[in-house]
C-alpha positions, 0 to 999 in steps of 0.5 A, spaced: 559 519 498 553 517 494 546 520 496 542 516 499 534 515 501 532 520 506 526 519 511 522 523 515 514 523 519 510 529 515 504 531 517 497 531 512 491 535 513 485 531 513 481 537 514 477 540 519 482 543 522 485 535 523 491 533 520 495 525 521 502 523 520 505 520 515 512 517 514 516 520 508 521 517 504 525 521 498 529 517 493 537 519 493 535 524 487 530 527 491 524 528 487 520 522 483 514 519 482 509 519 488 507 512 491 502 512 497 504 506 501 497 503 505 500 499 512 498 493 513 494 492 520 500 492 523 501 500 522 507 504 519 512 499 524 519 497 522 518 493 515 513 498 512 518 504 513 523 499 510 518 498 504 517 505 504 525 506 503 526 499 498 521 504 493 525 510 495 531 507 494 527 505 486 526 513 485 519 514 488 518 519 493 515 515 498 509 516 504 506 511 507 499 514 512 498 512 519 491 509 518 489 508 526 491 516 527 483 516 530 484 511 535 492 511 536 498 515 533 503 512 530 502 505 532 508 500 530 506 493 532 510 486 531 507 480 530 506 475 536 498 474 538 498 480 543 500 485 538 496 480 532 490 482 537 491 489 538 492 490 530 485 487 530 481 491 535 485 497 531 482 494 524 475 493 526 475 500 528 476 503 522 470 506 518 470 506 510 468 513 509 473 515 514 479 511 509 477 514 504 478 520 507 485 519 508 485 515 502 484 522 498 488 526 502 493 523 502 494 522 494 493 530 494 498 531 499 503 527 496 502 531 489 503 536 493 510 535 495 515 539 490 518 533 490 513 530 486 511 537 481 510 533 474 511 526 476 505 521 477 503 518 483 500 511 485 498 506 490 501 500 494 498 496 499 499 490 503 493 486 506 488 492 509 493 496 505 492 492 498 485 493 499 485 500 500 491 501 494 485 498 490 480 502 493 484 508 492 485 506 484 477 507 484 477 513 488 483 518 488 485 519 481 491 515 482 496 513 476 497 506 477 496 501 484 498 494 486 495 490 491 498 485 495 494 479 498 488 484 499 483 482 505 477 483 502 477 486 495 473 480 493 467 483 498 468 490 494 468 488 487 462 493 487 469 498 486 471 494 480 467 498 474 470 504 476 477 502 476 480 508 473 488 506 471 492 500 472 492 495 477 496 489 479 494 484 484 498 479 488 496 473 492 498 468 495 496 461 493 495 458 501 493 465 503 487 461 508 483 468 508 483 469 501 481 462 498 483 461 490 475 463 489 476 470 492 482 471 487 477 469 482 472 472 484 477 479 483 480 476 476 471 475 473 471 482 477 477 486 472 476 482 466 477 488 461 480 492 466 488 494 465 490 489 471 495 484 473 493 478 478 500 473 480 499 468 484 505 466 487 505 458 489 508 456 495 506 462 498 502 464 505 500 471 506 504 475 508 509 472 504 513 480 503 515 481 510 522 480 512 519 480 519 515 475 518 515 467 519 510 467 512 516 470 509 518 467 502 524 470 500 523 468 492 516 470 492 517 476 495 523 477 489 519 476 484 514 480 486 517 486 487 521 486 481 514 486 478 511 491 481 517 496 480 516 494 473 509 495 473 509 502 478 516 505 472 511 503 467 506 507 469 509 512 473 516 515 469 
């Protein structure tokens, strides 16, 4: 029998006598590069456990943080207007210092796992995530990030001079929350940097989830082939 992608909720120190789940996904060789998945506001449901899987089944180890863990544990939200609602108010209730927090006590704990002793470590995020895989580049001391339609990295280009690894930005070209001038504000921001920006045509937000109606089965492909590309380049 082959081996296969094993999953699981750990916990995370967050200080202060505080600690927050994170779901774990180990590739079938069980150990490999670390990658930190950054939620969309929809929390760690379904798709980004299935995320989380899809890397780990790639060779990385895997573990997504749940973000919300303040207001709510382990929120796992669809995509009707009722619960699109509820990831918002979640949203708005999140504080920057307070991400950065787990931001970097997340990265430390997943360095910390034995199954990531001598490998490097990295971000990936998708909406709020892809702008916290941004910030994470900027903060944690991380290898390499990629950014998927990150909401909100154009109001934060502050962060772009103290970029410190490579970074790959994906976007979509009829995302109607980040227009094509926020994209190039990113793209004038990281000129010089190590970074990568795609622009998939055709393409709304959230085009890589499969449980999605934005859902483009091509652009999503292609994506991850380059973002896998990408994080094995600068990871292994």
């Amino acid at each position: 029998m082959s081996k296969k992608v094993s999953t699981r909720w750990i916990e995370v120190d967050a200080g202060e006598g505080q600690r927050y789940d994170a779901y774990l996904a180990l590739p079938p060789a069980g150990k490999g590069p670390g990658i930190v998945l950054f939620q969309e506001i929809f929390g760690v449901n379904s798709h980004i456990q299935g995320v989380a899987e899809q890397y780990a089944q790639d060779g990385f180890v895997v573990l997504a943080p749940d973000l919300f863990w303040r207001q709510q544990r382990r929120v796992e939200l669809g995509y009707d207007d009722a619960e699109r609602q509820r990831a918002i108010t979640l949203m708005k209730g999140l504080k920057p210092e307070e991400l950065q927090s787990d931001i970097r006590t997340c990265v430390a704990a997943l360095r910390a796992r034995p199954e990531t002793a001598s490998f490097k470590s990295g971000a990936l995020g998708f909406c709020l995530g892809g702008r916290l895989a941004y910030t994470a580049a900027a903060i944690a001391g991380i290898d390499a990030a990629v950014a998927y339609y990150g909401g909100g990295i154009q109001d934060q280009l502050a962060l772009a001079p103290k970029l410190q690894c490579p970074i790959q930005f994906h976007y979509a070209s009829r995302d109607e929350s980040i227009p094509a001038a926020a994209v190039e504000k990113v793209r004038e921001a990281v000129a010089g940097k190590d970074a990568e920006i795609f622009v998939y045509e055709g393409s709304t937000h959230g085009f890589n989830c499969w449980d999605r109606g934005s859902y483009n089965p091509a652009s999503a492909a292609l994506a991850h082939g380059r973002s896998t590309a990408f994080l094995a380049q600068h990871l292994f």
